[in-house]
C-alpha positions as CSV (number, residue, x, y, z in Angstrom):
1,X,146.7,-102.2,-60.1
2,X,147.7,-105.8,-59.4
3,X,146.5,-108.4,-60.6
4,X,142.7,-108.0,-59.9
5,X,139.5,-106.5,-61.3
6,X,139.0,-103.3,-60.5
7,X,136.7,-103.3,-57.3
8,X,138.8,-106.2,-55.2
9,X,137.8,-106.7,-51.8
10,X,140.1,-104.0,-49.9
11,X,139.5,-101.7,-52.9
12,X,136.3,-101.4,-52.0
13,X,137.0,-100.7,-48.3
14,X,140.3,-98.8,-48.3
15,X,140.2,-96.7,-51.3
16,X,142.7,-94.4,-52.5
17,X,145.6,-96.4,-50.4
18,X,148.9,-96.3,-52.1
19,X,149.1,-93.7,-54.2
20,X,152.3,-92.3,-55.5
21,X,154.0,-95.9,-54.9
22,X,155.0,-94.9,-58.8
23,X,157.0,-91.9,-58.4
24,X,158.6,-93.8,-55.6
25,X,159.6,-96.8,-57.5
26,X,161.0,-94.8,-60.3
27,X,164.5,-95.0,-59.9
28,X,164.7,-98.6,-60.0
29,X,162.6,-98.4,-63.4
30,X,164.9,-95.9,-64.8
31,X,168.1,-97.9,-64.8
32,X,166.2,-100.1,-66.9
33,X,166.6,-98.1,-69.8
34,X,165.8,-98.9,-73.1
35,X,165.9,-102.1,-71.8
36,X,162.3,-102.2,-70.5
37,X,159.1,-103.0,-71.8
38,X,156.8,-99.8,-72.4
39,X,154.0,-100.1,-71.4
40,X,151.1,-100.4,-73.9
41,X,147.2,-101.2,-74.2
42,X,146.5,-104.8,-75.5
43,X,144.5,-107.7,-75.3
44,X,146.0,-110.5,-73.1
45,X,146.4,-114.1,-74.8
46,X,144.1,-116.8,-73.8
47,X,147.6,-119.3,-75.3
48,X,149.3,-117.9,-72.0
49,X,146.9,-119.5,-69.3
50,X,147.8,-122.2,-67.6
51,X,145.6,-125.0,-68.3
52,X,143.1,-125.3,-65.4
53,X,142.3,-128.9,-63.7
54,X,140.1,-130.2,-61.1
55,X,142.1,-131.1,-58.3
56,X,141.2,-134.4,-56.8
57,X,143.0,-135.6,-53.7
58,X,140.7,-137.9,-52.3
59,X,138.5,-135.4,-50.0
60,X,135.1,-135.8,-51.1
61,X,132.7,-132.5,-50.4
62,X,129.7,-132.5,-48.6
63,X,128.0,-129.7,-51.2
64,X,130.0,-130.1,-54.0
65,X,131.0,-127.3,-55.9
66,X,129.9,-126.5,-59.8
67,X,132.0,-126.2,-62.9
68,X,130.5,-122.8,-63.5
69,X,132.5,-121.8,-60.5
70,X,130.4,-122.4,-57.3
71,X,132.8,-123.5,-54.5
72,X,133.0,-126.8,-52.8
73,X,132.1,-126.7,-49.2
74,X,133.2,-129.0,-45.7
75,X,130.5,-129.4,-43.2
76,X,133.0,-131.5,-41.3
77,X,137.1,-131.4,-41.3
78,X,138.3,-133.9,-43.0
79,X,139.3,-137.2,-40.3
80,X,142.3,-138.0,-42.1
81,X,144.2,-135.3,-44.0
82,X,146.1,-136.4,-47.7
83,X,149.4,-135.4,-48.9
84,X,149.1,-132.8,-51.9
85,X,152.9,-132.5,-52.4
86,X,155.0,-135.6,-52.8
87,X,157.8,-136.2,-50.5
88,X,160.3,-133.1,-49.6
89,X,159.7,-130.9,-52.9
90,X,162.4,-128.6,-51.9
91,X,164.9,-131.0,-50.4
92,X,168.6,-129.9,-51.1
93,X,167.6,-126.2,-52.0
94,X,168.8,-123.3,-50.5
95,X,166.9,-120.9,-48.2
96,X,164.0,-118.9,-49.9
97,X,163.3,-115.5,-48.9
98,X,159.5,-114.2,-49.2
99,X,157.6,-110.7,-48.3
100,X,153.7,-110.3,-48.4
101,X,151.3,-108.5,-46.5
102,X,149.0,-110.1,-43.7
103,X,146.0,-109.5,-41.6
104,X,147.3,-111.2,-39.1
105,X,149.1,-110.2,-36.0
106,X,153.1,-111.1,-37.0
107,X,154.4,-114.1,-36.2
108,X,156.4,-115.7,-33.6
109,X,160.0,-116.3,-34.9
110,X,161.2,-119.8,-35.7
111,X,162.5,-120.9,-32.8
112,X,159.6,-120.5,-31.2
113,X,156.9,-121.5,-33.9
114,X,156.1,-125.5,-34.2
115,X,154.2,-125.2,-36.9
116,X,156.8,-122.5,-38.9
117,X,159.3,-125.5,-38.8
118,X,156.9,-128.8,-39.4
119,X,156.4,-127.0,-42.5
120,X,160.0,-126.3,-43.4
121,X,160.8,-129.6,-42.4
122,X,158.1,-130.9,-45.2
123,X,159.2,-128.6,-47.3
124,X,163.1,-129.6,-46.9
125,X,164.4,-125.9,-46.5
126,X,164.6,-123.1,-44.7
127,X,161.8,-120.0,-46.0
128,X,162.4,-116.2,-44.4
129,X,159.3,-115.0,-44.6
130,X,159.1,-111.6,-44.0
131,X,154.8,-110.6,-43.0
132,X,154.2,-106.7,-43.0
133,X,150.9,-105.8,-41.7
134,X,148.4,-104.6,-45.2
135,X,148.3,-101.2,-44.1
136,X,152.3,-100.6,-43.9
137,X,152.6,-103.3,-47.0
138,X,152.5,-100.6,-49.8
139,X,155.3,-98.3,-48.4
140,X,157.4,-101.6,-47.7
141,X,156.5,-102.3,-51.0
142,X,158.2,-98.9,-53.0
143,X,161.3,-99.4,-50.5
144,X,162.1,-102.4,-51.4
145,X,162.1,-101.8,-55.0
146,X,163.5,-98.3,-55.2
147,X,166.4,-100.2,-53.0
148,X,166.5,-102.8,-55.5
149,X,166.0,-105.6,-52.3
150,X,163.4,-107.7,-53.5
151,X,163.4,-111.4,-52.3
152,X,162.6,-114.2,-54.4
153,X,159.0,-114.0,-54.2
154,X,156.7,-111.0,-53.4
155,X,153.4,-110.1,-53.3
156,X,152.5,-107.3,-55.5
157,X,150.3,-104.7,-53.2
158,X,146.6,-105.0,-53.6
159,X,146.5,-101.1,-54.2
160,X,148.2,-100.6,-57.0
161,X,152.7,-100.7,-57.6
162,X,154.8,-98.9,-59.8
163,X,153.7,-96.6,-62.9
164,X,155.2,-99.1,-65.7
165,X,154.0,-102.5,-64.4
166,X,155.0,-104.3,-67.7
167,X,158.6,-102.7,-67.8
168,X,159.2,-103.1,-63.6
169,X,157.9,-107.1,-64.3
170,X,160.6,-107.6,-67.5
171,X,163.2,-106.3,-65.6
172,X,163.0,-107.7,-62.5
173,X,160.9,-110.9,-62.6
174,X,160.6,-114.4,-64.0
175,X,158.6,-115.1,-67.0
176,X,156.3,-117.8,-66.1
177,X,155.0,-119.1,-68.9
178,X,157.7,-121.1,-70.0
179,X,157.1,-123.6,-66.4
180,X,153.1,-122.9,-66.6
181,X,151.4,-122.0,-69.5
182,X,148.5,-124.9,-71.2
183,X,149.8,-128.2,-69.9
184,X,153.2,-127.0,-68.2
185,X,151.3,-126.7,-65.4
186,X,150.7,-130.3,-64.6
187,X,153.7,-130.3,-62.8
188,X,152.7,-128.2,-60.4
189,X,149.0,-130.0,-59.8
190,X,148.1,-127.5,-57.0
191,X,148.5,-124.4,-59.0
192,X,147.0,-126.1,-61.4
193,X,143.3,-126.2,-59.5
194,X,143.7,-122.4,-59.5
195,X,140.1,-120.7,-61.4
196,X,141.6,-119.7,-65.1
197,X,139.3,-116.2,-64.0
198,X,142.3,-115.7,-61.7
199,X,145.3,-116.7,-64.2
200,X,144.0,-113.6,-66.4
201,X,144.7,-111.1,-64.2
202,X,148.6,-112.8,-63.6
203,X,149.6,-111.2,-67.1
204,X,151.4,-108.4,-68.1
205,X,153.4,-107.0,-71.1
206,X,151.8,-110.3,-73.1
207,X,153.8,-112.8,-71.0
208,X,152.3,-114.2,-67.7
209,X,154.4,-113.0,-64.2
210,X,152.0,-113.7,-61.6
211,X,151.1,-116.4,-59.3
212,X,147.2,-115.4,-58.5
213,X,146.3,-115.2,-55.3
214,X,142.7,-116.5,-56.2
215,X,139.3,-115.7,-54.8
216,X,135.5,-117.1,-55.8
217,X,134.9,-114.8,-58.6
218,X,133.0,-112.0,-56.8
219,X,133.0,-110.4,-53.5
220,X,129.4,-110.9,-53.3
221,X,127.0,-107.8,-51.6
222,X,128.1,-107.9,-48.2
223,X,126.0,-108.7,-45.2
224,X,122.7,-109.2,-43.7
225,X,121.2,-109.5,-40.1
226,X,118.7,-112.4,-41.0
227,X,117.4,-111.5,-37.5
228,X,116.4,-108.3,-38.2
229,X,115.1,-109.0,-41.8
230,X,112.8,-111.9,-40.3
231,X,111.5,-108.7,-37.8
232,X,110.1,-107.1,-40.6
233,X,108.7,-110.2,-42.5
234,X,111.3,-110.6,-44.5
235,X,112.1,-114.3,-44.4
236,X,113.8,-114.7,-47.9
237,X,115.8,-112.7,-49.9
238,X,113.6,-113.8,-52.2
239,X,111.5,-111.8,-50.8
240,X,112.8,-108.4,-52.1
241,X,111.6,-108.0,-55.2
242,X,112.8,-104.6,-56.4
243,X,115.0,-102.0,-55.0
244,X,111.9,-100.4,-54.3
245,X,111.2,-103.0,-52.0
246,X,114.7,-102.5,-50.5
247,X,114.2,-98.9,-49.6
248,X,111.0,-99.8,-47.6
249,X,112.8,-102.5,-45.9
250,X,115.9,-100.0,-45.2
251,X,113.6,-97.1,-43.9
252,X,111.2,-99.7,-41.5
253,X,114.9,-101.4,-40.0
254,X,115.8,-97.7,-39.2
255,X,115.1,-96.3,-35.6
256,X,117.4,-93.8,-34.4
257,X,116.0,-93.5,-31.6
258,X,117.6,-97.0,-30.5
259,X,120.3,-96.2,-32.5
260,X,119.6,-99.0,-35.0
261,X,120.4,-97.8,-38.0
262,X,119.9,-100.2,-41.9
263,X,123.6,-99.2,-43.6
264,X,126.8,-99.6,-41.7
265,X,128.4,-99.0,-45.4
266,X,128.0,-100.4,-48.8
267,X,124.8,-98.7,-49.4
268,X,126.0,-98.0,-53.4
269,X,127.2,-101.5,-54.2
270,X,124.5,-103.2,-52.9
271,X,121.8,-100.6,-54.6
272,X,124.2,-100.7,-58.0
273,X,124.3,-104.3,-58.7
274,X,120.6,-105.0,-57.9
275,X,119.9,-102.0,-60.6
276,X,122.1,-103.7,-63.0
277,X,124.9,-101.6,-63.1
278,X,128.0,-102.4,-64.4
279,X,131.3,-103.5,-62.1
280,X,134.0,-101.1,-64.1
281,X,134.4,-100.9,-67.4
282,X,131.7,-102.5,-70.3
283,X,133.1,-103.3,-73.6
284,X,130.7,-103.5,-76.1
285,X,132.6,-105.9,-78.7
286,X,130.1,-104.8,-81.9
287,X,130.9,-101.2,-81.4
288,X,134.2,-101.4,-79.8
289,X,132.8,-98.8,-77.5
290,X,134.0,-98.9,-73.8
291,X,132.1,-96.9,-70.8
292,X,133.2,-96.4,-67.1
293,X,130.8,-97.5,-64.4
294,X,130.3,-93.7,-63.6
295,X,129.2,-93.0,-66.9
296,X,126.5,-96.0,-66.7
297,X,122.7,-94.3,-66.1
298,X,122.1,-97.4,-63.7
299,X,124.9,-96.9,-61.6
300,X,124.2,-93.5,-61.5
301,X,120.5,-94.1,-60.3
302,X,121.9,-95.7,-57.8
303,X,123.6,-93.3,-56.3
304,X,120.6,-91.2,-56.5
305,X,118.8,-93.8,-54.7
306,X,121.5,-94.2,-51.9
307,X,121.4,-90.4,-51.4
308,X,117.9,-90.5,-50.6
309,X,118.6,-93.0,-48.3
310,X,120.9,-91.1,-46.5
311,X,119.0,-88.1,-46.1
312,X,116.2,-90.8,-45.1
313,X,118.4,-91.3,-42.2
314,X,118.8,-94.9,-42.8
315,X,123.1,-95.0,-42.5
316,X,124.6,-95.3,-39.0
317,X,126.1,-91.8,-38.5
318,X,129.4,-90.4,-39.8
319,X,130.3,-94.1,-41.6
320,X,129.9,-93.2,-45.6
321,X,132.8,-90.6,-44.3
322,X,134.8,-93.2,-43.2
323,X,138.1,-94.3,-45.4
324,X,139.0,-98.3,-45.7
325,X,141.7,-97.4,-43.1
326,X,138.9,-97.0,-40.8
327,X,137.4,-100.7,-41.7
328,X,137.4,-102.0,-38.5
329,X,135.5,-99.0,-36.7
330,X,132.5,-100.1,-39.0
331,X,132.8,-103.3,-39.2
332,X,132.9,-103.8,-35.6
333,X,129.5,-101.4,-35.6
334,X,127.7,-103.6,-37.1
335,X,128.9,-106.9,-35.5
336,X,127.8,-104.7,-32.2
337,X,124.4,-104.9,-33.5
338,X,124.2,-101.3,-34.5
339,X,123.1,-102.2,-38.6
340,X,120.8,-104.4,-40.4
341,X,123.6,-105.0,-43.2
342,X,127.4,-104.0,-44.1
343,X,129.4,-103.9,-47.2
344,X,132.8,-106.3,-46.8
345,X,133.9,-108.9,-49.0
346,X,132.8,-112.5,-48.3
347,X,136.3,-113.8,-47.3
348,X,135.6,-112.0,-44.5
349,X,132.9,-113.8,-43.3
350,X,133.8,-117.2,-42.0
351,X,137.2,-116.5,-40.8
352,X,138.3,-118.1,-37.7
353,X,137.3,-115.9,-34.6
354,X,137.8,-112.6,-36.0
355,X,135.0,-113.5,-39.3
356,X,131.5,-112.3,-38.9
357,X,130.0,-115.5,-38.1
358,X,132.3,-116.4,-34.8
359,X,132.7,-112.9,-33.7
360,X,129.1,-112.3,-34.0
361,X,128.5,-115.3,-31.9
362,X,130.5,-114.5,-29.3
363,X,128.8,-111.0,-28.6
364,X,125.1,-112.0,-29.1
365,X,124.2,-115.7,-30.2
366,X,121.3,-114.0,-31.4
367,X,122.6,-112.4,-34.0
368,X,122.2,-114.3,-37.1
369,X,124.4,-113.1,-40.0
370,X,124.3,-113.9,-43.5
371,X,125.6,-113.2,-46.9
372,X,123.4,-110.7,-48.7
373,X,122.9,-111.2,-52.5
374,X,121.8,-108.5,-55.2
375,X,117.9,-108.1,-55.4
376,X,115.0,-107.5,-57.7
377,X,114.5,-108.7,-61.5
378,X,117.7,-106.8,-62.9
379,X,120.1,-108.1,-60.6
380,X,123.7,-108.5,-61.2
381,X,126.7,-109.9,-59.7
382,X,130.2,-108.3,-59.8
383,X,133.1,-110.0,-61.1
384,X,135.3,-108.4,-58.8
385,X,137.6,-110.5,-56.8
386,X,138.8,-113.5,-59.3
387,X,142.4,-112.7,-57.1
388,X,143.6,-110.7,-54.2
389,X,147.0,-109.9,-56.1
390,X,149.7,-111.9,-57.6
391,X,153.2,-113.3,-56.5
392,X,155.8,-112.5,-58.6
393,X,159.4,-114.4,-58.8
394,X,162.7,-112.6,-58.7
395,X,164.6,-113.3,-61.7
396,X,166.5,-116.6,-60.7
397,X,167.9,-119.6,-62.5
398,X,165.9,-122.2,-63.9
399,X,166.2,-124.7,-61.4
400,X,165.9,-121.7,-58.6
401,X,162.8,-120.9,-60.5
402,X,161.0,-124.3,-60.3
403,X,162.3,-124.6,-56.5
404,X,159.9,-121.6,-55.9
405,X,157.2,-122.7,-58.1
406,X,157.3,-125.8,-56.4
407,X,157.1,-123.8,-52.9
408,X,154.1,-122.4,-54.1
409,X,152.3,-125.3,-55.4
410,X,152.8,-126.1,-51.6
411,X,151.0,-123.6,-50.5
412,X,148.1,-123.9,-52.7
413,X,147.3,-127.1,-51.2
414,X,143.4,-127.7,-50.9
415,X,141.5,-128.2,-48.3
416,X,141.8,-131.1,-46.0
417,X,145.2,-131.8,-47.2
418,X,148.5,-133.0,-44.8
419,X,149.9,-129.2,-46.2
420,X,146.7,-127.3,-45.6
421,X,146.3,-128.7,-42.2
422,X,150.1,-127.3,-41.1
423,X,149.5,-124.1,-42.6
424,X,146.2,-123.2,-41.2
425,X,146.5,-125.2,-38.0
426,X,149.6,-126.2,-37.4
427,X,151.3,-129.0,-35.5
428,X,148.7,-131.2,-33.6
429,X,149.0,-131.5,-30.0
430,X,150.8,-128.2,-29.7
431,X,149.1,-125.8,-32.3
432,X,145.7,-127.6,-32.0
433,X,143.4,-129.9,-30.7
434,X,140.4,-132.2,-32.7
435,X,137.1,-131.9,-30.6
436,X,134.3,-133.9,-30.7
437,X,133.3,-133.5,-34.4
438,X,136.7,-134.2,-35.4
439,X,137.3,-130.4,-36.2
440,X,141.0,-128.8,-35.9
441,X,140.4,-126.6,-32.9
442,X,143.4,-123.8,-32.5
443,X,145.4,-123.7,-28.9
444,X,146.6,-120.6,-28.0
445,X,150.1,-121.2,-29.4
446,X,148.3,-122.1,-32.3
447,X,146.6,-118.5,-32.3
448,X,149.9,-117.1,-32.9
449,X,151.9,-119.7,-34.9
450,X,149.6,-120.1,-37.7
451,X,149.5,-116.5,-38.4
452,X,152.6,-116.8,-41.1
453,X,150.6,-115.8,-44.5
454,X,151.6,-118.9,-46.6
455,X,148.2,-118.8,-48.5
456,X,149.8,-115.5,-50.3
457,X,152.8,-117.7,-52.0
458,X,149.9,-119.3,-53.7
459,X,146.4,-120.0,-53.3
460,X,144.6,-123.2,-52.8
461,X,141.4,-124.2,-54.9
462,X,138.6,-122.2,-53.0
463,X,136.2,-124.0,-51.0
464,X,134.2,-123.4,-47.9
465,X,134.0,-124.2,-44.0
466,X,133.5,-123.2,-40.8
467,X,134.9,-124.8,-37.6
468,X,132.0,-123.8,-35.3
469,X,129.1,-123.0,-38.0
470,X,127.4,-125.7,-40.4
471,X,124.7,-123.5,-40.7
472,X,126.8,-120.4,-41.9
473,X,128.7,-122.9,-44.5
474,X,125.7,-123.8,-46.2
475,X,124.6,-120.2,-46.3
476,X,127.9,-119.2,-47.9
477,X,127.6,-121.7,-50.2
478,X,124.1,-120.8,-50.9
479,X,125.2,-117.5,-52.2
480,X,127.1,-118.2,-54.3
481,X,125.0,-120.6,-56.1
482,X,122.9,-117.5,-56.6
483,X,126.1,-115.0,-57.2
484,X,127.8,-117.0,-59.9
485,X,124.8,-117.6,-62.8
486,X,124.3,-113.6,-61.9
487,X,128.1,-113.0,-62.8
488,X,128.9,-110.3,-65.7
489,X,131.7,-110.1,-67.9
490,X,134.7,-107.9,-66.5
491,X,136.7,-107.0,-70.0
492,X,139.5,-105.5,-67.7
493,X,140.7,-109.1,-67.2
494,X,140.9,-109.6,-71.2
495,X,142.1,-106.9,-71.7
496,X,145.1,-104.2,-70.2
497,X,145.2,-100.3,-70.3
498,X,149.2,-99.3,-68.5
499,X,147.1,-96.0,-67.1
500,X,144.4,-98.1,-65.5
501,X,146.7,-100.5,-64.0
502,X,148.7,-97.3,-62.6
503,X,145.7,-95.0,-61.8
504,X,142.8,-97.1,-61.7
505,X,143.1,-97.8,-57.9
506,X,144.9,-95.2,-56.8
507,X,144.2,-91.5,-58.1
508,X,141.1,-92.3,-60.3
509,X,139.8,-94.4,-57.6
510,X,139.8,-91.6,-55.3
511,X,138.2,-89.3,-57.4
512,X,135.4,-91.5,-57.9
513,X,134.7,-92.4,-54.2
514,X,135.0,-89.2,-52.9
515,X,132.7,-87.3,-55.4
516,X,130.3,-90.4,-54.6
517,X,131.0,-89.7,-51.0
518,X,130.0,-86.3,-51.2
519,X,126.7,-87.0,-53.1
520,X,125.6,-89.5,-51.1
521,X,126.3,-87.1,-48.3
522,X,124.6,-84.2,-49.8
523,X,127.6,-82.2,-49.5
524,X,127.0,-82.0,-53.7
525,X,123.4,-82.0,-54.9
526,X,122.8,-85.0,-57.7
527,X,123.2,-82.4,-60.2
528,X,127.1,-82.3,-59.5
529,X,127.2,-85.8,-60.6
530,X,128.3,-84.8,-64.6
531,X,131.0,-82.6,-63.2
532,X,132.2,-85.4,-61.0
533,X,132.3,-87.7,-64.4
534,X,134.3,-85.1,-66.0
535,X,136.5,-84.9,-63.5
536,X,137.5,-88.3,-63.3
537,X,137.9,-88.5,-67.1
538,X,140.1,-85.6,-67.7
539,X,142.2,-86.9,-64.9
540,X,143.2,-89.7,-67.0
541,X,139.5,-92.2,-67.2
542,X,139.5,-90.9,-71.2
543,X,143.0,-92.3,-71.2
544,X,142.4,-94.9,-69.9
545,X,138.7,-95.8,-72.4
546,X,141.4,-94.9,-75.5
547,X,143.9,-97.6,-74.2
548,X,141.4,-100.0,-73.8
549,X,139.8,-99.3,-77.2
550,X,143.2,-99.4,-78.8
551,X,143.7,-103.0,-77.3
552,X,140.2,-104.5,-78.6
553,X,140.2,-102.6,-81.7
554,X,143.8,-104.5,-82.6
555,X,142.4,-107.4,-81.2
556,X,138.9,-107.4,-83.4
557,X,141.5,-106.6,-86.7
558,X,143.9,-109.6,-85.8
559,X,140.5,-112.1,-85.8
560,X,139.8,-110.3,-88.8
561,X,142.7,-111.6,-90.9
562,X,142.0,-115.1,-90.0
């Protein structure tokens, strides 16, 4: 995997996506000979993170944020954006080339993108940045290593790389500690606001490679039509006591008849963290014992609960079929109005235009959408989405290496600032327009030149806000004052196993969503559920438990000795 927790937000919705990038990657990995790092299970050094600061620019919030992790949030954008970078921080340096994925429609070539070259003029040099639509990113992805043409900086593909991550990182990438490990950091003070959650998940083969690409900690439990829910007398989430509770609720929003259905998708994670289920892996640090969320009894009842469900009638037909490559068929389902809630992550929810809350809006300004938390007394929340991936630097001089660095600290500028501004709205007067309120307001042109994915070079400190929704910002915000205390331990980011990180979301993955699949779907009865276990732990799960255990075993006998 990259450098997430297991269940990332496209994980979760496009499953079993790039496997086999291994076997494709392999000859680059062979002529590394002896040369390369194996691979091995171990824990990953707390001495290698970056020490994390509170970046302070001068933008105060209007509901600050909490050192537990809660985000800032912006009811208003700010009147008078502040430099984050001082003066040209790549003045004098040669042309960067850079490849990551996007969401975004591709942009519009230099010559005819204002805000592309504002930003390189800022910057002081040329970047070719190369944007290949998520979908097509992994294949990209293997070509480019197997014909040894990586650029200077890559993103690593959210759905897993080559087999020997450790051994592909030492022979092809920058160490990073040496320019950002403890107080190194400083001198990149953008990269230096990044969560140290996300930093954990940047290292590999005991020395840190990656650039996180850093989210808010968890995905959160998808989302709710507050409409709806207030139709059956359900005002609060509060409300919802039990999952007991939640099956009622499910089977009253349900009449097929108008073809209004409770689940778009997501039925599982929602019903598994309000059981108390675990995200991936537990590690129990007094027995040195590690389970799989498969193998957890409340996970499993769950399922049994979501299968009900579905037999209940309550999921919008034919979705729980559907693959993550088939997101936007329900997704736009249930912003049609044909669900009472859907699983995505919450990134997803304010985005401009094409986010829940705006393209909601625009169909029916009655629908009111909101983010759904986990319910009832044993609630949990899921650390599951501390990064999207990592960047990774091409191996490079030292002064190549720090120009790079210092194009990332760049874009990692936080919210409100002079950088943050060009990059998500570009060049005022041509990319965008302030209205009334003072708010950034893209122009068509805009549409298309902002649509470079800068924000995956590096990340800026997360924080919340919505152009055309003050309401939906404080209910974002909201949630996660209720996800973050609910937060469990993920050991996966503490500690590495080389066949989770090259099977755990790809073939492993896949065996575990479709055997849910075809439970949930009563294509299996419940009682298949052991054999689907043992399936997914002969295919390399009990390989994966005994890495893991050999890492926090050596770990527990080095504390020993002191």
């Amino acid at each position: 995997m990259s450098g997430t927790t297991y269940i990332n937000r496209r994980t979760l919705l496009r499953r079993g996506a790039g496997v086999g990038l291994g076997v494709i990657a392999a000859p680059l990995l062979a002529s590394c000979g002896d040369g390369g790092t194996a691979a091995k299970a171990e824990a990953k050094s707390a001495k290698l993170l970056p020490t994390t600061t509170v970046r302070n620019i001068g933008i105060k919030a209007d509901l600050p944020g909490t050192a537990a992790g809660v985000p800032s949030a912006f009811l208003k954008y700010p009147a008078n954006p502040v430099r984050a970078t001082k003066g040209t921080p790549l003045k004098g340096a040669e042309k960067i080339t850079a490849v990551t994925e996007t969401f975004a429609p591709l942009p519009p070539e230099r010559g005819k993108n204002a805000a592309l070259r504002e930003i390189e003029k800022l910057l002081g040099t040329q970047v070719d940045f190369t944007a290949v639509p998520a979908d097509d990113y992994p294949a990209k992805f293997s070509t480019m290593v197997a014909g040894d043409q990586l650029p200077d900086v890559f993103m690593y593909p959210e759905t897993g790389g080559v087999d020997n991550k450790a051994g592909f990182l030492q022979a092809t990438c920058v160490d990073l500690g040496p320019y950002l490990s403890g107080g190194k950091v400083k001198d990149y003070p953008n990269l230096a606001a990044i969560p140290q959650y996300a930093w954990q998940g940047a290292i590999f083969g005991g020395k840190l490679y990656g650039i996180p690409l850093a989210r808010n900690g968890s995905a959160g439990a998808g989302f709710y039509r507050a409409d709806l829910f207030e139709q059956a007398g359900v005002s609060s989430l509060d409300q919802i006591d039990s999952t007991d509770r939640l099956v009622e609720l499910a089977k009253e929003l349900t009449n097929p008849k108008k073809k209004q259905y409770f689940f778009i998708s997501g039925a599982t994670t929602l019903l598994a963290q309000s059981t108390g289920a675990q995200s991936s892996w537990k590690h129990d640090a007094r027995t040195g014992k590690w389970t799989y969320q498969l193998e957890d009894d409340k996970y499993r009842h769950a399922v049994e609960i979501a299968a009900k469900l579905y037999k209940a009638g309550c999921y919008y037909p034919g979705t729980v079929q559907m693959s993550g490559a088939q997101k936007a068929q329900y997704t736009d389902l249930f912003k049609n109005g044909k669900g009472a809630y859907v699983y995505d992550g919450m990134p997803a929810y304010l985005a401009p235009a094409t986010g829940y809350v705006d393209a909601m809006a625009a169909i029916d300004k009655s629908f009111d959408v909101r983010p759904m938390v986990p319910v009832g007394k044993d609630a949990v929340a899921w650390t599951n989405n501390t990064a999207l991936s990592n960047c990774f630097v091409k191996k490079a001089s030292d002064d190549r290496v720090k120009e790079i660095l210092r194009l990332a600290d760049f874009a990692a500028s936080p919210f409100g600032s002079v950088e943050y501004t060009l990059i998500k709205y570009g060049v005022e007067g041509v990319d965008h327009e302030r209205d009334k309120d003072g708010t950034p307001v893209l122009t068509k042109q805009g549409t298309q030149d902002t649509t470079v994915p800068w924000s995956f070079l590096g990340s800026a400190t997360p924080a919340f806000f919505s152009a055309t929704s003050a309401d939906a910002t404080r209910y974002v915000h909201e949630a996660y004052t209720t996800l973050i205390p609910l937060l469990i331990d993920e050991p996966t980011l503490t500690f590495s196993s080389p066949t989770w990180d090259s099977k755990g979301a790809g073939s492993l993955n896949t065996i575990h969503s479709d055997g849910i699949k075809d439970i949930v779907t009563g294509r299996k009865p419940m009682s298949s559920y052991d054999a689907l276990v043992k399936k997914w732990r002969n295919a390399g799960g009990d390989k994966c438990r005994s890495e893991f255990e050999q890492a926090s075993q050596q770990q527990a006998a080095e504390k020993g000795k002191k």
